[in-house]
C-alpha positions, 0 to 999 in steps of 0.5 A: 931400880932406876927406868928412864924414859927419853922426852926429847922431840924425836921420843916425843913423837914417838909416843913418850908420853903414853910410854911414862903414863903406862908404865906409871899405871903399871908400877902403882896396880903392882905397888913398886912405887918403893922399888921403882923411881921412874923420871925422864930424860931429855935426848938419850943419842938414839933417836932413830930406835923409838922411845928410848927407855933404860933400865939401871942404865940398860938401853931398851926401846919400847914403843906405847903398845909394847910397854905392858910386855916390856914390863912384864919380860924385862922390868918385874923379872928385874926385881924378883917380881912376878909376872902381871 
């Protein structure tokens, strides 16, 4: 599985950074690293919904205190994983 999280300026302000340092935290507590290939992407064109995420290509918008309920409803039931 492929997540993407936007680093542009608007998701910069936003809260990019705390988004991708949980969701890292989140991914190695729960051992996916071998699942999971997390990377950034610069301006993702939907600057006005939050932090821009997409998962295999889907769009979603996270915010950093909606980021341990985005993994746990949409990234672990993608990979046949349990709940946290």
């Amino acid at each position: 599985m492929k997540v993407t999280v936007c680093i542009g300026s608007s998701c910069h302000i936003k809260g990019s950074r705390p988004v991708v340092e949980q969701l890292q935290e989140l991914i190695a507590k729960e051992e996916l690293q071998d699942k999971i290939e997390l990377s950034g992407s610069f301006c993702m064109g939907k600057c006005r919904q939050g932090v821009c995420v997409t998962v295999d290509g889907e769009f979603y918008s996270v915010s950093p205190e909606s980021v341990p309920s985005f993994f746990e409803k949409t990234i672990l039931p993608k990979i046949g994983c349990r709940s946290v």
